[in-house]
N, C-alpha and C positions, 0 to 999 in steps of 0.2 A: 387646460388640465385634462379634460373628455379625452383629446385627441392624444395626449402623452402616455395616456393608460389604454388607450385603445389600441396605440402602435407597440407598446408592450406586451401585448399580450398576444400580438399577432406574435413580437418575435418569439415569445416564449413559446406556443403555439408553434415555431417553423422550429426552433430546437428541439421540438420534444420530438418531431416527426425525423429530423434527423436520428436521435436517440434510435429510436424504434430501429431506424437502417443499421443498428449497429457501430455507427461512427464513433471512434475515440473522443474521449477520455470514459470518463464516468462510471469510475469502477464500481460505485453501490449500485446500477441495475447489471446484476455480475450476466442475468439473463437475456437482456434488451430492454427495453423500457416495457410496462404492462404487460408481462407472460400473461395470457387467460389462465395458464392452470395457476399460478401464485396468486392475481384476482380474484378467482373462483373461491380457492381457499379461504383466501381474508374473507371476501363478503358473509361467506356461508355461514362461519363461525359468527361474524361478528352478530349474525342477524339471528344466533342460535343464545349463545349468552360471550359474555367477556364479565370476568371479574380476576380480581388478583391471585395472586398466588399463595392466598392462605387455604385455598380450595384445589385439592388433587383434582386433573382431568386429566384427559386423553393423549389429548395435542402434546402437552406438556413433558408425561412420563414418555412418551413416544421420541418427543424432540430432544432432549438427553440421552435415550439408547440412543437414535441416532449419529449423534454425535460424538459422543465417547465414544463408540465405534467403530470410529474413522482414526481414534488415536490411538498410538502405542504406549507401549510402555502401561504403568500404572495410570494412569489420566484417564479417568473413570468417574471422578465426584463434577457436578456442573453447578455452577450460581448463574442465574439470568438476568440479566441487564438489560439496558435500553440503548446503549451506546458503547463505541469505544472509549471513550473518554472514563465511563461508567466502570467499564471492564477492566481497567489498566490503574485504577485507583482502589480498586477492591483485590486486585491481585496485588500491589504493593500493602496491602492490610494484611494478605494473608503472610505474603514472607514476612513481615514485621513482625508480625505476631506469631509464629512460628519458629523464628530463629533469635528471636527478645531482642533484635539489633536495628538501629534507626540505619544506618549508612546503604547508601545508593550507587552503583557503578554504572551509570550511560553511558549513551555515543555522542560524540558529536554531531550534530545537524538532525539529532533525533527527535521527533515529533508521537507524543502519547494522548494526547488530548488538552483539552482546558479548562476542567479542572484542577484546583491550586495545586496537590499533591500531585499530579502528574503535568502540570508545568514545570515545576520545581527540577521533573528530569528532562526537558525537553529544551535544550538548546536553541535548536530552533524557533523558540521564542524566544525565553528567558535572554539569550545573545541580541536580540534586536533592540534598537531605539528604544527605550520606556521601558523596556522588557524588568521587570524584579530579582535580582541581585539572584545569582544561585547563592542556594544554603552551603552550609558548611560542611554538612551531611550527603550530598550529594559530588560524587569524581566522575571527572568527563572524561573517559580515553577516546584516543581518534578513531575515526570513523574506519572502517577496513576498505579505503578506496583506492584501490591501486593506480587508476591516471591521474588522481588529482590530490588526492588526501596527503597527510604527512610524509608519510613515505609512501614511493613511485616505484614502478617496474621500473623503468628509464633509472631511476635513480640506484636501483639496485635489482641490475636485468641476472635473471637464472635465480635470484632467492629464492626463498621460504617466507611468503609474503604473508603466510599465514602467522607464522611464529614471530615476525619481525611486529606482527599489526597485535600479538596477543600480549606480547611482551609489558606491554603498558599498564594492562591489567592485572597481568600477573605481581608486578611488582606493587601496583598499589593494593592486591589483596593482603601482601606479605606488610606491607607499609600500617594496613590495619588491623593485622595482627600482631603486630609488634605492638601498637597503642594498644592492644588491650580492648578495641572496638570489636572486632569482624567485620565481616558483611552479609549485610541481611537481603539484596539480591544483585543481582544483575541483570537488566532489563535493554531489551532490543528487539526491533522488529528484524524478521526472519529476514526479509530483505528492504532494503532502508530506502521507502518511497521520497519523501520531502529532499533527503537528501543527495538524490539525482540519479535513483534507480541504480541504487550500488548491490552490487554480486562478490558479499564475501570470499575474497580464495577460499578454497577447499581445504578444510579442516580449520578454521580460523573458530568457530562454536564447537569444536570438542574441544581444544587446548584452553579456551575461554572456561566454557563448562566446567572443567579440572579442577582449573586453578581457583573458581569459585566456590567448587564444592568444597578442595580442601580447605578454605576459610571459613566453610562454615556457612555458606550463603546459598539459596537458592536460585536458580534460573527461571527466567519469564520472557516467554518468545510472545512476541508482538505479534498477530497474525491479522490485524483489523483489514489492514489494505490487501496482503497478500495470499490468503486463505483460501478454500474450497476449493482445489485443482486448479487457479490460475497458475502456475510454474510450469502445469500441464504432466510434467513427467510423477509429482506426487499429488496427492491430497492438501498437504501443509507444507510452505515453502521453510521450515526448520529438517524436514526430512531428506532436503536435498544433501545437506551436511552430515548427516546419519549424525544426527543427536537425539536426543529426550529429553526435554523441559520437564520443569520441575509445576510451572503453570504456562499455560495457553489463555491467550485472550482473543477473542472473537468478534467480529461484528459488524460493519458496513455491507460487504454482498449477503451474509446471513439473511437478510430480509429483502435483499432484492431491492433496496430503495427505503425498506421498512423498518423505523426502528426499533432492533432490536439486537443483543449481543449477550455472551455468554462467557463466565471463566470457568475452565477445565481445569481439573489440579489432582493431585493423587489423596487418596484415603487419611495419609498420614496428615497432610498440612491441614485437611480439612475440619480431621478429627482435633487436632490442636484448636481449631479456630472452635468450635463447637464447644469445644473443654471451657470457654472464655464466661462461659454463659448468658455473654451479649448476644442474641440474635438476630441475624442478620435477615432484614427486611426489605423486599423492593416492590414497593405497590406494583406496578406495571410489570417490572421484569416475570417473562416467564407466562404472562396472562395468556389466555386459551389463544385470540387472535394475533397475536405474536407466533407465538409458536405453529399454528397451523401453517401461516406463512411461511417462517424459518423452515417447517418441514416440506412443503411442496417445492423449495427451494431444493433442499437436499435431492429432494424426488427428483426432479427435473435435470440437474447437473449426472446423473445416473441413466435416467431417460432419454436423452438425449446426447450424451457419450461427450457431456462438456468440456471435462479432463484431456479429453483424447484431443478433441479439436483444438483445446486452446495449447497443445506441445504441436499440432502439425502445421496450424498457421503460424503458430508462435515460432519454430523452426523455419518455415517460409520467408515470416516477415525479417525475422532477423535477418535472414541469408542475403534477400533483397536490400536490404541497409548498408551489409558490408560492402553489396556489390554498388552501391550509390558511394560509399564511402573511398574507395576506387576511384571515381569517375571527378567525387569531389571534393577537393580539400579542405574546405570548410570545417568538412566531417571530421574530428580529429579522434573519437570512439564512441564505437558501437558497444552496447552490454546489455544481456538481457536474458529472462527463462522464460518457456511460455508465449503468455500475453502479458509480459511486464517488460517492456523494453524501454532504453534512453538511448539517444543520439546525440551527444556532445558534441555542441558545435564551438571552433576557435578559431582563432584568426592567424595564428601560424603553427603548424604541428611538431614543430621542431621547440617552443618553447611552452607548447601548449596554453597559451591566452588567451582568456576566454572570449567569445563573442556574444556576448550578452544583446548586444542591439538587434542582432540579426536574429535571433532567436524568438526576440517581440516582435522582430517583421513578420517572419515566418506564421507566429501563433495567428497574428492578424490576418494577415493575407489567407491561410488558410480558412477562418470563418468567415472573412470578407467575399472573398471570391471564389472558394471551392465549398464554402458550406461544410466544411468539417472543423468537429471542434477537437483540440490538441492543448498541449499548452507544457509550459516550460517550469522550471524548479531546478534546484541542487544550489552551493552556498552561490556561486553568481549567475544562478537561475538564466544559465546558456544551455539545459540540458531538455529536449524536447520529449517528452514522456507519453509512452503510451500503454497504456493500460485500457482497452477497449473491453465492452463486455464481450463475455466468453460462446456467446453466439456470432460473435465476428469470422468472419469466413472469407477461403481465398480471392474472391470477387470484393469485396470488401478490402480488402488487405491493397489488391491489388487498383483500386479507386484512390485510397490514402497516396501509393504511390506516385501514382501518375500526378496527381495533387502537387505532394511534395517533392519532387522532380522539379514541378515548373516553377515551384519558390526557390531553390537551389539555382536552378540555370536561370532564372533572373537574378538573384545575386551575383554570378560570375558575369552574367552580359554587365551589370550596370556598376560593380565593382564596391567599392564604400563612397559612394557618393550620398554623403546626407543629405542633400536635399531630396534625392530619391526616396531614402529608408523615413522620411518623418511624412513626405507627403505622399505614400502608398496606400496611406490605410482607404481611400477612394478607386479600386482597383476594377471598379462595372466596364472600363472603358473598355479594358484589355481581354473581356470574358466570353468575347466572342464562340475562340474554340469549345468552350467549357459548357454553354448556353444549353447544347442539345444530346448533353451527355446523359441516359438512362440511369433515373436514381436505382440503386441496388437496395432490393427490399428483401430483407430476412424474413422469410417468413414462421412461426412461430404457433 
């Protein structure tokens, strides 16, 4: 037992030192793993006082200008949280009780957390083995994924993929207001991480938006995973669509690892919830060391021009991808903003099938033998995701590559031979080249 916890804690101990270089995935340290100015913060406060949030302080009022700030529109009121989970179940309070109506319109393959009320809209549970029956109260329309979703570019090449993917919506707002229900929101992350790093067509959340306002229902953009300048070209990947949520939910990079998350909302919904005279309470949420964190967070994505960099590697890596995509067929699409990219791998591009085995090669191989960590998701979790922190840079970018390069072109030398792809995950033998390769250290 001594030696099973000792060799654990070595490996956790060589991952975290990866982290630090910046290597994918691990989007909650949006910064690298331990920024000194976000440690700084935490300790100093923690070591000053920390109590709840029945006590105004500093950090706190600070860390709501800040944040409002950054949003448009009316989205000015903040609630603080501990999580997204936290956050995505208190914004479904507030449209409920704002619009007096229980009904829910999802996505498919959408994931809000795990708490009961926002499993309820999360498919990506509620769909799996075991998973609890969706309520009645809750309508799934398809997810707006143009290579693989309901409807396909392929399937309908020069459309309107946006209207063609809203349409579902539309009708089931009209469908509950003919019952005499409404809808009290619409809820989806800005870009649909679990789901395989999908990139709404362009205009696909304003004709959404529309159709939901005229029923009566409000909008709530998911922002947990894709938030604080990763899209790189905005702040909030909902801006990419030039919309305006009606609430914003916050929270995994907010704290850099630490938790902590916030709902934004405008005056009016807030003041309805207020009018309720239940007050709403969250011991932790919003506490001084929370928030100091959350703010040196902000500070540092500012300071250090994280926005900027994560659109010019994020353009980089892309472009490198499609040019791998080129080279190999595997690759059947590339999609991505920023530093939120997916690489969908299949086994023939012509019927686009997915290759899911190759994809847990890949995730392996890659921690086994290049020490980078990656990993895959979307409904047949063939879609290799990266989402690195927003300190990742062209050296960096350009490491991953050379990486996944040589899992690609072993794939094509060895072809689909299973006995290869099960007995790989031992791959020290082949690491020769790879052995005295210069780790790339962010430094920070």
């Amino acid at each position: 037992m001594y030696m099973e916890l000792k060799n654990m804690c070595r490996t956790q101990v060589h991952l975290i030192n990866n982290l630090h270089q910046g290597f994918p995935k691990f989007k909650m340290w949006l910064l690298g793993h331990c920024h000194p100015k976000v440690v700084r913060a935490g300790s100093l406060q923690m070591a000053t006082i920390s109590t709840n949030n029945r006590f105004l302080h500093d950090e706190l009022v600070q860390c709501a200008k800040t944040l409002t700030s950054k949003m448009p529109g009316d989205l000015s009121v903040c609630f603080f949280v501990n999580s997204g989970s936290e956050a995505n179940d208190l914004a479904l309070r507030l449209a409920r009780n704002y619009t007096k109506r229980q009904d829910i319109i999802t996505l498919d393959h959408a994931y809000h957390g795990h708490l009961t009320a926002v499993m309820e809209v999360s498919p990506y549970k509620f769909n799996q083995p075991g998973g609890e029956p969706k309520p009645h109260y809750v309508h799934v329309a398809p997810c707006p994924d143009v290579y693989r979703g309901k409807f396909t570019d392929k399937d309908h090449p020069g459309a309107n993929m946006a209207g063609i993917y809203s349409a579902p919506i539309v009708e089931a707002c009209k469908q509950l207001q003919a019952q005499g229900k409404g809808v009290a929101a619409f809820i989806a992350e800005s870009l649909q991480s679990c789901g395989g790093q999908i990139i709404p067509p362009p205009g696909y959340f304003q004709a959404v938006y529309d159709a939901v306002h005229a029923a009566g229902g409000v909008t709530i953009a998911d922002e947990v995973q894709v938030g604080f300048g990763r899209v790189g070209t905005h702040y909030w990947a909902f801006e990419t669509q030039e919309v305006v949520p009606d609430i914003v939910t916050v929270a995994k990079p907010m704290g850099n690892g630490h938790p902590v998350g916030a709902v934004v909302t405008t005056p009016a919904i807030a003041d309805a919830f207020y009018a309720t005279g239940v007050a709403y309470f969250n011991t932790y949420g919003g506490n001084p060391v929370s928030c100091a964190i959350a703010n040196a967070v902000m500070r540092v994505i500012e300071e250090e021009s994280l926005q900027e960099n994560a659109r010019i590697v994020g353009e980089y890596l892309l472009k490198k991808c499609h040019e791998l995509s080129v080279e190999f067929k595997i690759i059947g699409d590339v999609r991505g903003l920023g530093l939120f990219i997916g690489v969908e791998l299949v086994k023939n591009r012509e019927t686009r099938e997915p290759d899911t085995k190759s994809a847990h090669w890949i995730v392996n191989r890659m921690k086994t033998l290049h020490k980078l960590l990656v990993s895959s998701d979307g409904p047949n979790d063939n879609v290799i995701k990266l989402k690195p922190p927003m300190c990742f840079n062209k050296e960096n970018a350009g490491e991953f590559l050379q990486a996944f390069r040589e899992c690609l072109s072993m794939l094509v030398k060895q072809g689909s031979d299973s006995s290869f792809m099960v007995g790989a995950a031992d791959v020290r033998s082949t690491s020769t080249m790879f052995e005295s390769r210069q780790r790339l250290i962010k430094s920070v």
